[in-house]
C-alpha positions as CSV (number, residue, x, y, z in Angstrom):
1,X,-64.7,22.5,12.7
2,X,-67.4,24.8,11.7
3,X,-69.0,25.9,8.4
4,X,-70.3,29.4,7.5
5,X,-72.1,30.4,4.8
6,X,-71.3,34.3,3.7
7,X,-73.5,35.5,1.4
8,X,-73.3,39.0,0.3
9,X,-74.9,41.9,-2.0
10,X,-72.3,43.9,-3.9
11,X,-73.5,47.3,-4.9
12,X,-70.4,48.5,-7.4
13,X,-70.6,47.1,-10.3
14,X,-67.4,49.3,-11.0
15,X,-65.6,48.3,-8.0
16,X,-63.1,45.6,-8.7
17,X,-63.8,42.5,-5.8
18,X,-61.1,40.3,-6.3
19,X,-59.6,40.8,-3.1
20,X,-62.8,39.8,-1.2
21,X,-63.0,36.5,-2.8
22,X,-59.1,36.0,-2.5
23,X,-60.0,36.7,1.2
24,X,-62.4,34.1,1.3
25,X,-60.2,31.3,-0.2
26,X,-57.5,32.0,2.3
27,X,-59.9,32.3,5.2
28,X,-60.2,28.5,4.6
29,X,-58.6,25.9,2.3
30,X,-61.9,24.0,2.4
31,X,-65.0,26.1,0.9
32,X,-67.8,25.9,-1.5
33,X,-69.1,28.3,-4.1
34,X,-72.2,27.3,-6.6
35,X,-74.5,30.4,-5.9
36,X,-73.5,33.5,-7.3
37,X,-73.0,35.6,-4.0
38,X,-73.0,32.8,-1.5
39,X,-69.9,30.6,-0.1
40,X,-69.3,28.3,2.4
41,X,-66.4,27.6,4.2
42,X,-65.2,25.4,6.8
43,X,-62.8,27.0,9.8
44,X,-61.3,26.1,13.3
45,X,-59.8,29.6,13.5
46,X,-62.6,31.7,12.9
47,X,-66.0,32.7,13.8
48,X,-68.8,34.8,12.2
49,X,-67.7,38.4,13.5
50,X,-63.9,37.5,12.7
51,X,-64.7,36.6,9.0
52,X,-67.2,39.0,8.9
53,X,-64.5,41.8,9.9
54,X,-61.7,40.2,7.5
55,X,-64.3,40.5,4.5
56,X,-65.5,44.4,5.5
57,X,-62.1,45.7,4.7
58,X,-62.7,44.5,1.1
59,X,-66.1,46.0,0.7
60,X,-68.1,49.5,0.4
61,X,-70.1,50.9,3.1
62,X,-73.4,49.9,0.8
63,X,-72.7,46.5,0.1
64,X,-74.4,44.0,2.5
65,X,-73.0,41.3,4.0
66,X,-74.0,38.4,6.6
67,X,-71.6,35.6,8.0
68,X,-74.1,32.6,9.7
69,X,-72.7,29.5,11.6
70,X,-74.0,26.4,9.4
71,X,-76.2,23.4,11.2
72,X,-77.2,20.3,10.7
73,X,-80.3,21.8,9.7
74,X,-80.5,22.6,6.1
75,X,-82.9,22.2,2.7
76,X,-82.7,23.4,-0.6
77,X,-81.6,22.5,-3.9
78,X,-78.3,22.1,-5.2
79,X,-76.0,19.7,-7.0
80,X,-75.8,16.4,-5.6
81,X,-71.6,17.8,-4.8
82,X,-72.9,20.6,-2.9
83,X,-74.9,17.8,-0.5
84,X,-72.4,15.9,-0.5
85,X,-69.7,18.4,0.5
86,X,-72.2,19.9,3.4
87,X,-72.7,16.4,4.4
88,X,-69.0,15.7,4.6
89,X,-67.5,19.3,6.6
90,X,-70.5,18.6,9.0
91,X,-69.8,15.6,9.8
């Protein structure tokens, strides 16, 4: 299985987004959310451009959104959760 981080920019503040993250959950059953506009998710079924396409139908033309493959290669800081749930779906 692979993990994805999507991370997005959301430029309506009007727009209602509920559906995008709805979208997000179903995409995968196992995910991650601590960042404001970042996820990750962990998929068999789908790859970056497929989740990348699912998402577009839910925003505007000027919102911005990327869809990277995770590695084992990875820093920052985060709750010690967050590790440990990266460690886990990349294992």
């Amino acid at each position: 299985m692979a993990v994805y981080l999507i991370s997005y920019n959301l430029d309506n503040s009007n727009q209602n987004y509920d559906k995008l993250y709805k979208h997000i959950k179903e995409i995968s059953s196992s995910w991650w959310h601590h960042l404001d506009s970042t996820w990750l998710i962990q998929t068999h079924i789908y790859n970056a451009s497929q989740i990348a396409n699912i998402l577009k139908r839910e925003i505007n033309d000027n919102d911005d959104l990327l869809v990277i493959k995770v590695d084992k290669d990875y820093s920052g800081w985060l709750p010690k959760e967050a590790w440990q749930w990266i460690e886990h779906m990349l294992s």
